[in-house]
C-alpha positions as CSV (number, residue, x, y, z in Angstrom):
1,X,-8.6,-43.1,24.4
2,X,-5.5,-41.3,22.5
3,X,-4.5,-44.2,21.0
4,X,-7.3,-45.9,19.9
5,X,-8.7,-42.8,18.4
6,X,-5.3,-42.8,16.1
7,X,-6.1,-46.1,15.4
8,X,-8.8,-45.6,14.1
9,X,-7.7,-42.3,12.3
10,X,-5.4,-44.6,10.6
11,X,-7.8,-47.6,9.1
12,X,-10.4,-44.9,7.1
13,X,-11.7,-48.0,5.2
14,X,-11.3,-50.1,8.2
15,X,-9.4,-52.4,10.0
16,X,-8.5,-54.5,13.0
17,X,-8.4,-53.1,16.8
18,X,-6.5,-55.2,19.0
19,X,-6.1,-54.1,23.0
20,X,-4.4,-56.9,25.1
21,X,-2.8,-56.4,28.6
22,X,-0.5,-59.0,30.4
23,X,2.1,-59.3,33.2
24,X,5.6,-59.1,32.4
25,X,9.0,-58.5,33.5
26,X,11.8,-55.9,31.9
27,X,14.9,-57.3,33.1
28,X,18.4,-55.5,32.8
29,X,19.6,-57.0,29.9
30,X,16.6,-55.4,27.9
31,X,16.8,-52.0,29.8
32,X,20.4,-51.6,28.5
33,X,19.4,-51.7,24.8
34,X,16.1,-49.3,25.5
35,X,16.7,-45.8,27.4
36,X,14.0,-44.7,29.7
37,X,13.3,-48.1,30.6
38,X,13.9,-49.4,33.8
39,X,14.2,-53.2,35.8
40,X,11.2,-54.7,37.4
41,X,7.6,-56.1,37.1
42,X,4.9,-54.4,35.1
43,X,1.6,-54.7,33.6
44,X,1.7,-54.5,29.5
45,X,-0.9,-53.0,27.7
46,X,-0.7,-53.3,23.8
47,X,-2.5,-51.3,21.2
48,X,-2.5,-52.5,18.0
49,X,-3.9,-51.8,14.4
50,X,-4.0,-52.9,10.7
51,X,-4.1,-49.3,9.8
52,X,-1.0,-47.7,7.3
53,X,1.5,-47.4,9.6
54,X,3.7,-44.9,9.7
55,X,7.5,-44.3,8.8
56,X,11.4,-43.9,10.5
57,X,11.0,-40.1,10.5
58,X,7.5,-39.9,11.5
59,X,8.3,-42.4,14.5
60,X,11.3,-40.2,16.0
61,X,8.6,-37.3,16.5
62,X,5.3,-38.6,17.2
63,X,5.5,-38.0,21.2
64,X,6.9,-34.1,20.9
65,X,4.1,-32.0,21.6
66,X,1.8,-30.3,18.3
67,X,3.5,-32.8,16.1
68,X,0.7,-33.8,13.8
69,X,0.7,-35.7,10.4
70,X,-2.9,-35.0,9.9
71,X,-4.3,-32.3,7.8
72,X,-5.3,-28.9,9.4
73,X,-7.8,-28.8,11.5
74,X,-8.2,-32.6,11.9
75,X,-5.7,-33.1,14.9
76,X,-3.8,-30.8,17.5
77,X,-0.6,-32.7,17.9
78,X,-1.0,-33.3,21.6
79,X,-3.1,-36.7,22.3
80,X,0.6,-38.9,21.9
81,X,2.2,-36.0,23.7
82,X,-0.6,-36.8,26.7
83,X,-0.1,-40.2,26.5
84,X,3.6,-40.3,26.8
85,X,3.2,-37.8,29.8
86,X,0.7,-39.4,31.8
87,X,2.5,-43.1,31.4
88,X,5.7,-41.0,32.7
89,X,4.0,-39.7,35.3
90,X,2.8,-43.4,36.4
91,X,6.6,-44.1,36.2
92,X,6.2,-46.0,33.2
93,X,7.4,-47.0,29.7
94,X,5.9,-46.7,25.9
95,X,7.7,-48.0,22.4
96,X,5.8,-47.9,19.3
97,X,6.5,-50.3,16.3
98,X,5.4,-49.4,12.8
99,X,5.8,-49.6,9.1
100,X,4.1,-48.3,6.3
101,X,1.0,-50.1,5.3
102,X,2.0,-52.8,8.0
103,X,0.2,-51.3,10.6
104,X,1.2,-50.1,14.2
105,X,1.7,-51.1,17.8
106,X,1.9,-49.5,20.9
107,X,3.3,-51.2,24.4
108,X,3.1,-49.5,27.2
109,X,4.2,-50.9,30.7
110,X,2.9,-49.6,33.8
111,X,4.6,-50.7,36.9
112,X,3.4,-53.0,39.2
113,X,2.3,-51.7,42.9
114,X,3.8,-54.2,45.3
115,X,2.2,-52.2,47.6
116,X,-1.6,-52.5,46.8
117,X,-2.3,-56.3,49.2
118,X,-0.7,-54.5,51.7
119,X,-3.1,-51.8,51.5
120,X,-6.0,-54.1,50.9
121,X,-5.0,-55.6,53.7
122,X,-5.0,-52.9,55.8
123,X,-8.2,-51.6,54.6
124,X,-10.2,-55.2,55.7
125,X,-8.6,-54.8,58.9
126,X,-10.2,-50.8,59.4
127,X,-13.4,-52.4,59.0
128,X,-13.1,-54.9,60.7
129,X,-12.1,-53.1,64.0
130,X,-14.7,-50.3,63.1
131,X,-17.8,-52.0,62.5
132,X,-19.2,-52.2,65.9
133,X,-18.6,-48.3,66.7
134,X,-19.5,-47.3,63.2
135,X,-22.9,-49.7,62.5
136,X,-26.0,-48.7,62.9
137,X,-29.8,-49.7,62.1
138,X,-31.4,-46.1,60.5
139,X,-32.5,-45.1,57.2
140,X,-30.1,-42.8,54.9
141,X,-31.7,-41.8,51.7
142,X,-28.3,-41.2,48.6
143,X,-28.3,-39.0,46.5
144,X,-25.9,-39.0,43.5
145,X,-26.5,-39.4,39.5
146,X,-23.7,-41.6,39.0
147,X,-25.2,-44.9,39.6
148,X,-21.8,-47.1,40.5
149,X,-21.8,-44.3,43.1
150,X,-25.4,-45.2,44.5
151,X,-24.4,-48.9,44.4
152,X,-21.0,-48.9,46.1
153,X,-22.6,-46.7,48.7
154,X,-25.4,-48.8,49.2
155,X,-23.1,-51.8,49.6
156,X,-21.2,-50.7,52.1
157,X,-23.4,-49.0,54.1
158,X,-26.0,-52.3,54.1
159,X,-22.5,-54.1,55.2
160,X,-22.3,-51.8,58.6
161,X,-26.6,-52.6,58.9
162,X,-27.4,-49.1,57.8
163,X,-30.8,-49.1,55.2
164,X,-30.6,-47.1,52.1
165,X,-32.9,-45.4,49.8
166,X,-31.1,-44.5,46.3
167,X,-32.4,-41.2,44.5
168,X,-30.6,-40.4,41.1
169,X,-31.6,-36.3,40.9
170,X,-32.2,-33.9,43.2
171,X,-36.1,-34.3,41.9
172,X,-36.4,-37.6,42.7
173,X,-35.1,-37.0,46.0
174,X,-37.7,-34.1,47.2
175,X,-40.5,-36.2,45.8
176,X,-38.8,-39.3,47.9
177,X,-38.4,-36.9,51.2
178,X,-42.0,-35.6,50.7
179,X,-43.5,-39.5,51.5
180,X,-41.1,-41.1,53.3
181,X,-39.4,-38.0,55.4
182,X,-40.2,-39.3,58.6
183,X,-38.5,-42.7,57.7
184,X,-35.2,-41.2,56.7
185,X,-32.6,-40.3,59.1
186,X,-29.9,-38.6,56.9
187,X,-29.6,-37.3,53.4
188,X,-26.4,-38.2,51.4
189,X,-26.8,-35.3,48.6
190,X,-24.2,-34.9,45.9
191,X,-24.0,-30.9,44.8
192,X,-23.2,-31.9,41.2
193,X,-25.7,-33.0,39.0
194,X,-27.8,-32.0,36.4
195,X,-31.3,-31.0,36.5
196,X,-32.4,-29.1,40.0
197,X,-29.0,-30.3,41.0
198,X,-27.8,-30.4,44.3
199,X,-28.4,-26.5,45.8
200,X,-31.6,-26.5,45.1
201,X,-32.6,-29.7,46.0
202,X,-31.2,-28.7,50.0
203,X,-33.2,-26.2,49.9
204,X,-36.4,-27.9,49.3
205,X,-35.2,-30.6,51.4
206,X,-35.1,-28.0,54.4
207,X,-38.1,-26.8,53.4
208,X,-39.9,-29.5,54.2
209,X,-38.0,-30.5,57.2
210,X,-35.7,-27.3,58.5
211,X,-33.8,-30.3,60.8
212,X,-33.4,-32.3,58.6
213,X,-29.5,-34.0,58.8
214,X,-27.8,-33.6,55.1
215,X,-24.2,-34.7,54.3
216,X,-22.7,-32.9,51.3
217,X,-20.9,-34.7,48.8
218,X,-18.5,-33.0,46.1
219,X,-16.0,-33.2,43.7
220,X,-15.8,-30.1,43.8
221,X,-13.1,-27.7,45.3
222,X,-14.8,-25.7,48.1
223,X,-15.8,-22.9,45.8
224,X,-18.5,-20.5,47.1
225,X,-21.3,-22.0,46.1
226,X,-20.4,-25.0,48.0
227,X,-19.7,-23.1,50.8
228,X,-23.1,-21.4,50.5
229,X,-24.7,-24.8,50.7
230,X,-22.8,-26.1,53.6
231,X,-23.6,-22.8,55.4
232,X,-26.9,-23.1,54.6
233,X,-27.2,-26.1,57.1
234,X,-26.0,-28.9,56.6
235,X,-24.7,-32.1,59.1
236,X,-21.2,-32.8,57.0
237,X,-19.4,-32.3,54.4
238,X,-17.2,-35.3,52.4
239,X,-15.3,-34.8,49.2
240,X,-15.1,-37.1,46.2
241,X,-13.7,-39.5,45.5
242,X,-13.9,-40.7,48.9
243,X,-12.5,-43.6,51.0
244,X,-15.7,-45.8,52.0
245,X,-14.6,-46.1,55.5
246,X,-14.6,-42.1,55.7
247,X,-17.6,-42.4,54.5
248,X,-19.4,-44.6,57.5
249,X,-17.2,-42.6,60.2
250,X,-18.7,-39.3,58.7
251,X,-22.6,-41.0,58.7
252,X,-21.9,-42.3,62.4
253,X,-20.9,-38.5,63.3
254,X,-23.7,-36.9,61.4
255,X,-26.3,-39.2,63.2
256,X,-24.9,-38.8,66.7
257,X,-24.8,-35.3,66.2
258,X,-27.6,-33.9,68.4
């Protein structure tokens, strides 16, 4: 985001935007003519404009932190210095390339994970060897306003023969509950949205049905209004992001729970 918004800082009257990514490989020959960088496979991501470029002097400073060449009050001087610390923190590698009124370019490699079809791999097998203990046939009503939440949810619980009903606010939710309560087996509720949000919406829920099983779901730290809401009476409690098969054990616990 840092460094398109630059680009675009630098093409007022317009321009070109160019973002490209590709697999490559550093070897040592060009690691001993660039410090910081180091041998290995990585993914490339370039970011390029047609914008005015900028000069030698400009270019030795632009990732030290509240160096700015924009007027007061238009920039703080710390988006490159984020950039440049978040792609060090990923073990990675930036260069920029620039001349005035040629425009500018920004590589930066992030290093491969060899580790990731292991991992995957891994993953498949968890499910695999958990979907007879962790299946099951009832009804679980989600409750989350991010809807690539809902979906992803949805999916995998449908994969372990669960049924889901999707709500996207806590309103939505009590006006579900008040038709189809008897249906519904356990409430997924996310604390965090907008609107009646999350508290509220467990109460209502247990107002209409004060057994009713809920599973909280935050991104939140365990601050005390979360743990107000857990107290209050709840079947679980999962924090975001969470791994999917957490997820299922968590619903096959809440259910079993008499």
């Amino acid at each position: 985001m840092n460094l398109v918004i630059n680009a675009s800082d630098a093409m007022p009257d317009g321009g070109r935007l160019v973002i490209e990514s590709k697999n490559t490989v550093l070897d040592q020959e060009y690691c001993s003519l660039h410090i910081g960088s180091a041998p290995g496979r990585y993914v490339l991501l370039t970011v390029s404009d047609t914008g005015c470029g900028m000069g030698r002097e400009t270019l030795e400073h632009i990732f030290e932190p509240f160096y700015t060449t924009k007027e007061a009050g238009k920039g703080t001087g710390l988006g490159l210095a984020m950039v440049y610390g978040i792609i060090k923190n990923h073990d990675g590698y930036i260069t920029c390339y620039s001349e005035p009124g040629q425009g500018t370019v920004f590589s930066v490699y992030f290093p491969v994970l060899e580790v990731i079809e292991d991992a995957e791999e891994r993953t498949a097998a968890e499910h695999e060897k958990a979907g007879g203990a962790l299946g099951g046939d009832e009804t679980i009503l989600l409750v989350d306003d991010e809807k690539f939440v809902l979906n992803t949810a949805c999916d995998i619980l449908g994969q372990y023969g669960y049924t889901t009903i999707t709500a996207g606010s806590g309103e939505e939710a009590v006006e579900i509950y008040e038709r189809k309560g008897s249906r519904i087996d356990l409430v997924i509720l996310d604390v965090g949205m907008p609107g009646m949000g999350g508290h509220r919406c467990l109460e209502k829920l247990l107002g209409i049905n004060p057994e009713i099983k809920v599973i909280i779901a935050t991104g939140y730290p365990a601050i005390e209004r979360v743990k107000e809401t857990i107290e209050t009476g709840t079947a679980g409690f999962i924090g975001k992001p969470y791994r999917l098969i957490d997820l299922v054990k968590k619903v096959r616990e809440a259910l079993s729970f008499n």
